[in-house]
OpenMM code with the backbone's topology and positions (N, CA, C; nanometers):
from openmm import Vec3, app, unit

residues = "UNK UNK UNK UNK UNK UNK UNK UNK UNK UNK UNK UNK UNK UNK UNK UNK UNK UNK UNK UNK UNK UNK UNK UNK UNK UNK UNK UNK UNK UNK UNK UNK UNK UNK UNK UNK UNK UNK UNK UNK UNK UNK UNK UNK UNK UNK UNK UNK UNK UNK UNK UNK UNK UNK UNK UNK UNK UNK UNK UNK UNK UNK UNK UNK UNK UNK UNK UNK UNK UNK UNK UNK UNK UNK UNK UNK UNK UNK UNK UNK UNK UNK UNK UNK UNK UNK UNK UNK UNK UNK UNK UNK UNK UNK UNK UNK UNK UNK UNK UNK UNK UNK UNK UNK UNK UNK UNK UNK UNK UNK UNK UNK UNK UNK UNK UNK UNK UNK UNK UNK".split()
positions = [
    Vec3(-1.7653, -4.0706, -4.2219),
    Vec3(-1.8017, -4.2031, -4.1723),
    Vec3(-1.8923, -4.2717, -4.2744),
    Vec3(-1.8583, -4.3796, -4.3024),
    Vec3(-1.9620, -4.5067, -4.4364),
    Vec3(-2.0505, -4.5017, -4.3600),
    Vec3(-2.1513, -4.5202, -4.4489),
    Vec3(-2.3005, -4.5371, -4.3460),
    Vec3(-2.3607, -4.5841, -4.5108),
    Vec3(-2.4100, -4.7049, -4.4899),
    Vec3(-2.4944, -4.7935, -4.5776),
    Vec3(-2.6432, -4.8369, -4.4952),
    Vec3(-2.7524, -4.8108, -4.5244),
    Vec3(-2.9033, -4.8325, -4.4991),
    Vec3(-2.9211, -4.9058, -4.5888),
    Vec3(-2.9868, -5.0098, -4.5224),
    Vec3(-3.1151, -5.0839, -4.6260),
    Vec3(-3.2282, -5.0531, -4.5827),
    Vec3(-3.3326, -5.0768, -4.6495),
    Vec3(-3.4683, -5.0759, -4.6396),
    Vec3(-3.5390, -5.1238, -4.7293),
    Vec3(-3.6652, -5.1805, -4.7242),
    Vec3(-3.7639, -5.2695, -4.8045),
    Vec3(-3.7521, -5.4041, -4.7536),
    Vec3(-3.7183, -5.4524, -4.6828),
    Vec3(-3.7461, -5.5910, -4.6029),
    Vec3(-3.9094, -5.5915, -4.5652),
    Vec3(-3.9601, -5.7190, -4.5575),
    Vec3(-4.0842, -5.7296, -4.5071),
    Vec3(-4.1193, -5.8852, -4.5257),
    Vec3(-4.2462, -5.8712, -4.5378),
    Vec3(-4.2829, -6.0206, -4.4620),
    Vec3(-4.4058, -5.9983, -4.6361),
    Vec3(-4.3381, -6.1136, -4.7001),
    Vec3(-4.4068, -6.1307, -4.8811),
    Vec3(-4.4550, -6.2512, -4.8483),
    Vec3(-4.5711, -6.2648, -4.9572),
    Vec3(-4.5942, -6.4215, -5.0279),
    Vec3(-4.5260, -6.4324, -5.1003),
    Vec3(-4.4849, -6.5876, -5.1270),
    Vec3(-4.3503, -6.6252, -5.1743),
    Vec3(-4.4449, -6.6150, -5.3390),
    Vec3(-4.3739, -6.5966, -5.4417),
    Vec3(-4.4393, -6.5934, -5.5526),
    Vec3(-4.4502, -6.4732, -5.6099),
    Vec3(-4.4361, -6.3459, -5.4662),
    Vec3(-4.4193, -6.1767, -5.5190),
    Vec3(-4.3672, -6.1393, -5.5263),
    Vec3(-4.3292, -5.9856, -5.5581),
    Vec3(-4.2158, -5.9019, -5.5523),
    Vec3(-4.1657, -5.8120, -5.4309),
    Vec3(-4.0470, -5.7707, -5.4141),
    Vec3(-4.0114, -5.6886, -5.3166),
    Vec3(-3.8827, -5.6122, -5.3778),
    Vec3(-3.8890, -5.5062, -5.3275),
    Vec3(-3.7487, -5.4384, -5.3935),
    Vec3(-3.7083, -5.3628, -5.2303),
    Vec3(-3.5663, -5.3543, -5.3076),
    Vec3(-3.4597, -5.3139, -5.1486),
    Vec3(-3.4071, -5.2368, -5.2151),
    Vec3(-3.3665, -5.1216, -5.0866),
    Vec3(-3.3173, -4.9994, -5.1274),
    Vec3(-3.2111, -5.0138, -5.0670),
    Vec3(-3.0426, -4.9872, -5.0570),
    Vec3(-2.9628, -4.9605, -4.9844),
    Vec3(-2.9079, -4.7731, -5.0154),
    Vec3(-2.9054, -4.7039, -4.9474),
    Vec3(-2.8240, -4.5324, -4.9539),
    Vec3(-2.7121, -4.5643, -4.8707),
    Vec3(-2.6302, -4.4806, -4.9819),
    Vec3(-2.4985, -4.4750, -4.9144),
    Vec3(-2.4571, -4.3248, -4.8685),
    Vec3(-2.3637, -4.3161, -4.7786),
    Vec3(-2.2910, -4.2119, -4.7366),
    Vec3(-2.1759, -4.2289, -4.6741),
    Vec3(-2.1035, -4.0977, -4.7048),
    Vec3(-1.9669, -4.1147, -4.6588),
    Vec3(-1.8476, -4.1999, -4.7263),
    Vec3(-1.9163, -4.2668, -4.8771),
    Vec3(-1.8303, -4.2826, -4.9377),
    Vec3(-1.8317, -4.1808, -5.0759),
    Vec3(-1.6879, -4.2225, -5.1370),
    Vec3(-1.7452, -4.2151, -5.2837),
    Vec3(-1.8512, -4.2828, -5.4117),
    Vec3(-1.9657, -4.3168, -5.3766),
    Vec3(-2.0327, -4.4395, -5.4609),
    Vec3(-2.0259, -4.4447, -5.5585),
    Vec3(-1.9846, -4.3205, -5.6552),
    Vec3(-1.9608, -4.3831, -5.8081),
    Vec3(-1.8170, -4.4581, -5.8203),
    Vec3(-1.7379, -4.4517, -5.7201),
    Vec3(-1.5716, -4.5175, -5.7841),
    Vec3(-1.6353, -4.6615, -5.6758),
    Vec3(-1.7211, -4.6968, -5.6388),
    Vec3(-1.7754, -4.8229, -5.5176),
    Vec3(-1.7925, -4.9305, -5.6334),
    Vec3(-1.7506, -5.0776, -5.6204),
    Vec3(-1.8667, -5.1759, -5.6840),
    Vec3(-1.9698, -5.2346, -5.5355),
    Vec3(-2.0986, -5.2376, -5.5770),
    Vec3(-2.1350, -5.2665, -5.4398),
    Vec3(-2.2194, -5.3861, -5.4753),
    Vec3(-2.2526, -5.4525, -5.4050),
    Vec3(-2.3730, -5.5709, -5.3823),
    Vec3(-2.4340, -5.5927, -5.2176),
    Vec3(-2.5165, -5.6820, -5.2964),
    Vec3(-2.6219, -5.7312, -5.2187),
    Vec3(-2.5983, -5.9130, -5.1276),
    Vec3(-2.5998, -5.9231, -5.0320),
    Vec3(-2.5657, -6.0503, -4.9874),
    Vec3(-2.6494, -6.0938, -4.8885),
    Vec3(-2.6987, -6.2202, -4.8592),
    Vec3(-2.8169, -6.2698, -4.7573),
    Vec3(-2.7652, -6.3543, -4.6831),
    Vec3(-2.8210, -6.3348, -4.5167),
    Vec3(-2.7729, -6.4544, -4.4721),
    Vec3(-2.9121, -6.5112, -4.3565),
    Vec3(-2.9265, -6.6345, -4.4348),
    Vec3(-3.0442, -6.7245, -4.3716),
    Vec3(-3.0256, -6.7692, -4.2516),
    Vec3(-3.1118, -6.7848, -4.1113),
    Vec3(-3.0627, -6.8773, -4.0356),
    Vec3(-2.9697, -6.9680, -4.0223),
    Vec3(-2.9065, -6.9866, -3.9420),
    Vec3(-2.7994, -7.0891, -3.9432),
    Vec3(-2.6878, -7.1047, -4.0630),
    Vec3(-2.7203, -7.0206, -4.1407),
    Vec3(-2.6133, -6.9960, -4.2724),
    Vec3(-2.5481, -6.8799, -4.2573),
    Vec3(-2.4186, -6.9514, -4.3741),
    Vec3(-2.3201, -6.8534, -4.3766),
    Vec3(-2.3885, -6.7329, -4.4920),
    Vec3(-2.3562, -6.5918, -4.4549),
    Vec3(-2.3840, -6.5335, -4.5637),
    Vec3(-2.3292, -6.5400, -4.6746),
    Vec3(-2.4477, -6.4991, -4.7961),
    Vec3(-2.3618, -6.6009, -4.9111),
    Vec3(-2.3735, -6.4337, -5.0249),
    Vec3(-2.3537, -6.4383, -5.1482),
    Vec3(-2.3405, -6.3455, -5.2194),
    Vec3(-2.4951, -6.3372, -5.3353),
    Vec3(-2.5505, -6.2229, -5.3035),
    Vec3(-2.6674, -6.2400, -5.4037),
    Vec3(-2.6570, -6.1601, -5.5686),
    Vec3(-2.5753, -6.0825, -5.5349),
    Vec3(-2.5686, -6.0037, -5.6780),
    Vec3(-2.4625, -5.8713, -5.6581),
    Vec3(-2.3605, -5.8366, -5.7591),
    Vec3(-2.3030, -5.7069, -5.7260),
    Vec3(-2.3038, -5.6653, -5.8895),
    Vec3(-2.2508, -5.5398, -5.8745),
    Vec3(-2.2949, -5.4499, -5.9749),
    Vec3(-2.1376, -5.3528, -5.9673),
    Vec3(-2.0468, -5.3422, -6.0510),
    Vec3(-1.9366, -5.2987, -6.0585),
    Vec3(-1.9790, -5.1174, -6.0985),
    Vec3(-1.8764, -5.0614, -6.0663),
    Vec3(-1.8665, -4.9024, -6.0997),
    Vec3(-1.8836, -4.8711, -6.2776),
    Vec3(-1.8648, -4.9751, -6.3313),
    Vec3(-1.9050, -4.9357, -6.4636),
    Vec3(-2.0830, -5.0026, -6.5435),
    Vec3(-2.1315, -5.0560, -6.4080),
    Vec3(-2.2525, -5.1351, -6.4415),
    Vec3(-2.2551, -5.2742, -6.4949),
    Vec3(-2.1405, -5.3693, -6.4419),
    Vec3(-2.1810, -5.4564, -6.4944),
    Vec3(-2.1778, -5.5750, -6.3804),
    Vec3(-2.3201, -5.6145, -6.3811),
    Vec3(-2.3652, -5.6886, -6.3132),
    Vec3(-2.3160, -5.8521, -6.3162),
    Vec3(-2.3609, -5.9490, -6.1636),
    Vec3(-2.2954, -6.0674, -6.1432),
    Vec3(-2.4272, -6.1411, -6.0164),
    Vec3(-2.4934, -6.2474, -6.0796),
    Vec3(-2.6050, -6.2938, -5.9417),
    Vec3(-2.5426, -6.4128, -5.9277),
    Vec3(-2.5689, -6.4831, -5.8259),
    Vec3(-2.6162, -6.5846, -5.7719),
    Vec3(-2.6901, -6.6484, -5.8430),
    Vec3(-2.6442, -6.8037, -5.8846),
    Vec3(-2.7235, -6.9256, -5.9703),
    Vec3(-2.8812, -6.9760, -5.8973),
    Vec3(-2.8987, -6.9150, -5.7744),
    Vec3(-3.0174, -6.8881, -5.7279),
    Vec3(-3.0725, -6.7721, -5.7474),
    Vec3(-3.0030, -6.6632, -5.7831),
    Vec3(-3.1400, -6.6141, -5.8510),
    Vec3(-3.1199, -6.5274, -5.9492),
    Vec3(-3.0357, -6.5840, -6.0204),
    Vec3(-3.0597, -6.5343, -6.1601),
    Vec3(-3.1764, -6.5426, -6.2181),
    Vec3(-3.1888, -6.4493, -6.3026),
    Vec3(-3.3146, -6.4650, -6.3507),
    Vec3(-3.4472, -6.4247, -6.3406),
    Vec3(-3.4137, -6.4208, -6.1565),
    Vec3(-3.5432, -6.3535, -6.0601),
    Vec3(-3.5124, -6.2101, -5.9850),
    Vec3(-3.3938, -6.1915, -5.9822),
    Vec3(-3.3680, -6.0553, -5.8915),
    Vec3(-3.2412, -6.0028, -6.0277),
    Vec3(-3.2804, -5.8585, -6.0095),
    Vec3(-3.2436, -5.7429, -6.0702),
    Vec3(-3.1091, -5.6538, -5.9386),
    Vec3(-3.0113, -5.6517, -6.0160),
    Vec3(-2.9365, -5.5357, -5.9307),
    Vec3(-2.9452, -5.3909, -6.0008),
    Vec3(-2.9423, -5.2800, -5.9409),
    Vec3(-2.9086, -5.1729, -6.0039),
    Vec3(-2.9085, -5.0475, -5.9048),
    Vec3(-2.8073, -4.9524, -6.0014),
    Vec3(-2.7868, -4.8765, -5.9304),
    Vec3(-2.7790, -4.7444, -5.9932),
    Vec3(-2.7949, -4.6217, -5.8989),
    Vec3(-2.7885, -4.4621, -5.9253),
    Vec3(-2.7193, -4.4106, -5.8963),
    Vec3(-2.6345, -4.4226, -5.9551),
    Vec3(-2.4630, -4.3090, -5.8870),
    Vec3(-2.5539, -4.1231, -5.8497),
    Vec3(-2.6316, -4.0702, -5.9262),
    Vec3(-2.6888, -3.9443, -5.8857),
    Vec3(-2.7624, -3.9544, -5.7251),
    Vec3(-2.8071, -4.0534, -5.6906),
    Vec3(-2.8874, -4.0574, -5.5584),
    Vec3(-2.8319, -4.1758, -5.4727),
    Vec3(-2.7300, -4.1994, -5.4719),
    Vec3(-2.5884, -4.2936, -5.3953),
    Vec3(-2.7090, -4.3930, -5.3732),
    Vec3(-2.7205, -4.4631, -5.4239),
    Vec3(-2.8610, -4.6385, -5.4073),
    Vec3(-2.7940, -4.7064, -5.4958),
    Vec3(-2.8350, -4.8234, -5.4578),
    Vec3(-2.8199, -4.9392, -5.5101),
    Vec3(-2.9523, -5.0334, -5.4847),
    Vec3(-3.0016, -5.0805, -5.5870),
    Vec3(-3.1536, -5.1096, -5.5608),
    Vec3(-3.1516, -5.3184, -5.5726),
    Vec3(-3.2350, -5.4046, -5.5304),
    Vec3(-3.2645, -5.5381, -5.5494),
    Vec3(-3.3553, -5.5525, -5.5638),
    Vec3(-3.4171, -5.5238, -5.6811),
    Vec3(-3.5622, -5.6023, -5.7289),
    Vec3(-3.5489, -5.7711, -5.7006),
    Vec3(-3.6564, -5.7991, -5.6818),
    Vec3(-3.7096, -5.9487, -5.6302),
    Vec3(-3.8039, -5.9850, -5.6937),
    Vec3(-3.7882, -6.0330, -5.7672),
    Vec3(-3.9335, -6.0978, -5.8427),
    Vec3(-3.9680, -6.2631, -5.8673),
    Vec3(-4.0274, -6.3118, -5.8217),
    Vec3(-4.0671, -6.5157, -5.8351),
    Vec3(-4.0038, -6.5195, -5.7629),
    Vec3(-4.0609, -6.4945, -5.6194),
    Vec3(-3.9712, -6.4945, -5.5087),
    Vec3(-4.0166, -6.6661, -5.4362),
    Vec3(-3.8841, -6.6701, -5.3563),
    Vec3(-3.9384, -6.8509, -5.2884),
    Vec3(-3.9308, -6.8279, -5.1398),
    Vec3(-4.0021, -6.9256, -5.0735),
    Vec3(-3.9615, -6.9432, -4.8993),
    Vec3(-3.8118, -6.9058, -4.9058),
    Vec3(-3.7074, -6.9944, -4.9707),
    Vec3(-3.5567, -6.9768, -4.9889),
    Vec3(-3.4996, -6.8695, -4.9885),
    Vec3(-3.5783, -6.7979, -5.0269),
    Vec3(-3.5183, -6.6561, -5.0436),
    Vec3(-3.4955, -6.5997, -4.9229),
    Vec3(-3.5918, -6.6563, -4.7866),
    Vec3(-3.5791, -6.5898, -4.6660),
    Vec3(-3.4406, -6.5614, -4.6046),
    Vec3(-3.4580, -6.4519, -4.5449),
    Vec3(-3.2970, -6.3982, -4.5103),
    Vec3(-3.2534, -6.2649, -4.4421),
    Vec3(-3.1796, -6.2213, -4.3935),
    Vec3(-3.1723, -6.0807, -4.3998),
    Vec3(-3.0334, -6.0922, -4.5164),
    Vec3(-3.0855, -5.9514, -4.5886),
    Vec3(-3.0239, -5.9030, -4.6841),
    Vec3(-2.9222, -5.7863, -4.6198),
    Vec3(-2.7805, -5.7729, -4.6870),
    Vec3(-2.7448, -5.6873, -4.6675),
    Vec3(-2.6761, -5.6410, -4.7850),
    Vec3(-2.6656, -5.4971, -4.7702),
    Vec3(-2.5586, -5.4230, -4.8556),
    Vec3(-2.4184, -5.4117, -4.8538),
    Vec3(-2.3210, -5.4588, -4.9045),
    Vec3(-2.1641, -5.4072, -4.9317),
    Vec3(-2.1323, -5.2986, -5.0512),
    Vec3(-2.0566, -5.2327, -4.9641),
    Vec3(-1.9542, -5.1227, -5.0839),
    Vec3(-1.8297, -5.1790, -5.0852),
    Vec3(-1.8082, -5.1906, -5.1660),
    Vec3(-1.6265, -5.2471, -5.2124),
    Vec3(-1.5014, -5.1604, -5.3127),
    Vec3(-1.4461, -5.0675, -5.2695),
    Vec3(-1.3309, -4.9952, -5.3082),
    Vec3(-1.1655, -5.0136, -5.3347),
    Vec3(-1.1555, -5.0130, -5.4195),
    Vec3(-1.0403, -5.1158, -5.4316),
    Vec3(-0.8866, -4.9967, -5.4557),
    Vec3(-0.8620, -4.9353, -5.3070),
    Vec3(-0.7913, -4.8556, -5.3006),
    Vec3(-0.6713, -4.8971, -5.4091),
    Vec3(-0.5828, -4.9726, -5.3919),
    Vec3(-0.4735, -5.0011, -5.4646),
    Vec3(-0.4904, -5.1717, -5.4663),
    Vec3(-0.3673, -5.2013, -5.5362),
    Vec3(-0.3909, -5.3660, -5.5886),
    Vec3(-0.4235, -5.4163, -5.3780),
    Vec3(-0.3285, -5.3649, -5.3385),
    Vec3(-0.3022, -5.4903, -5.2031),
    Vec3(-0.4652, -5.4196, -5.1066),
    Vec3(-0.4905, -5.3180, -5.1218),
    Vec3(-0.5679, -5.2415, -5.0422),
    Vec3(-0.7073, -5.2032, -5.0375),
    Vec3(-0.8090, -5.2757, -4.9867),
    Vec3(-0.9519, -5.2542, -5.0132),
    Vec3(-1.0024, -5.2306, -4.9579),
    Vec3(-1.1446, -5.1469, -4.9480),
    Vec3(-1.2203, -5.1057, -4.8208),
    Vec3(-1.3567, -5.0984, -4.8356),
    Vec3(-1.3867, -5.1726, -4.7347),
    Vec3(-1.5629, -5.2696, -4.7407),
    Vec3(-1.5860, -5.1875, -4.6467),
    Vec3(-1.7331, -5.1919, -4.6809),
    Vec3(-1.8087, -5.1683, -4.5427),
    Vec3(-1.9751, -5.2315, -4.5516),
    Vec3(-2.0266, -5.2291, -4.4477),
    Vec3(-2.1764, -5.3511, -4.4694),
    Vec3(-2.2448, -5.2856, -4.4004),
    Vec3(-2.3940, -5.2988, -4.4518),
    Vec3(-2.4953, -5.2125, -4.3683),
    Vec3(-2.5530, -5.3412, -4.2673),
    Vec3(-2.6431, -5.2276, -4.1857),
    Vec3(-2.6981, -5.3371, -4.0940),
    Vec3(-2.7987, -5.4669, -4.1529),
    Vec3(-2.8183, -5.4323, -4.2483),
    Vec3(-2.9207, -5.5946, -4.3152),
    Vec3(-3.0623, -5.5071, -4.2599),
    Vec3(-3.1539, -5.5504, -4.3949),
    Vec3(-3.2954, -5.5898, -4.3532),
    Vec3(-3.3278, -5.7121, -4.3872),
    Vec3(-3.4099, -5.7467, -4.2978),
    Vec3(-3.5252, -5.8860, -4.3225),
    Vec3(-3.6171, -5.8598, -4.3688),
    Vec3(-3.6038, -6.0375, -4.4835),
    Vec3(-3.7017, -6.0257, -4.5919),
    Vec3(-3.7266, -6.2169, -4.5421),
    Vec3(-3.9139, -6.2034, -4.5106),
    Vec3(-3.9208, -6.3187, -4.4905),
    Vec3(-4.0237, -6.3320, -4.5913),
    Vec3(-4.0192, -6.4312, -4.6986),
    Vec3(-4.1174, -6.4929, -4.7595),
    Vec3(-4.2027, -6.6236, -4.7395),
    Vec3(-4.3484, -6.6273, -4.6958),
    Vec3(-4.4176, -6.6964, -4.6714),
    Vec3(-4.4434, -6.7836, -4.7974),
    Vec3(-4.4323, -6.9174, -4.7557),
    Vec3(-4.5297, -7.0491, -4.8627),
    Vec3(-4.7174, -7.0282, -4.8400),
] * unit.nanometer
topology = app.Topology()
chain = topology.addChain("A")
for resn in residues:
    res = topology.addResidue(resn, chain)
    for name in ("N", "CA", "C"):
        topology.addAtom(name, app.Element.getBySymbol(name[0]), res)
């Protein structure tokens, strides 16, 4: 059974850092590309950053620049550093694994999200 955790959500001043942990299980995570995705009140969830099986990373024009993806195939994580963080940023975050069985055939799975609220 997939089982994706996040953790490191909390309640920041906007301006600091926070890093998120997602662990995986029950998949394979080194053949996974996985990311990170937020969804704000009343918004659709949108895409914050993914990180392909060979390491190569993709953010969001919001926050490039400010958040870091990365990941440990030895300890199945995938990590989101946060750094020059804004109110905007508020959200719950979640984790996706993405496996791309064959061309027609793929298999996601999403953790429950943590919340990350940043104060002005």
């Amino acid at each position: 059974q997939v089982q994706l955790v996040e953790s490191g959500g909390g309640l920041v001043q906007a301006g600091g850092s926070l890093r998120l942990s997602c662990a995986a299980s029950g998949i394979s995570f080194s053949a996974n590309d996985m990311g990170w995705y937020r969804q704000a009140p009343g918004m659709q969830r949108e895409l914050v950053a993914t990180i392909t099986t060979g390491g190569i990373t993709n953010y969001a024009d919001a926050v490039k620049g400010r958040f870091t993806i990365s990941r440990a195939n030895a300890k199945n994580t995938v990590d989101l550093q946060m750094d020059s963080t804004k109110p905007e940023d508020t959200a719950v975050y979640f984790c996706k694994s993405r496996l791309a069985v064959t061309l027609e055939r793929v298999l996601e799975a999403w953790g429950q999200g943590t919340l990350v609220t940043l104060s002005s």
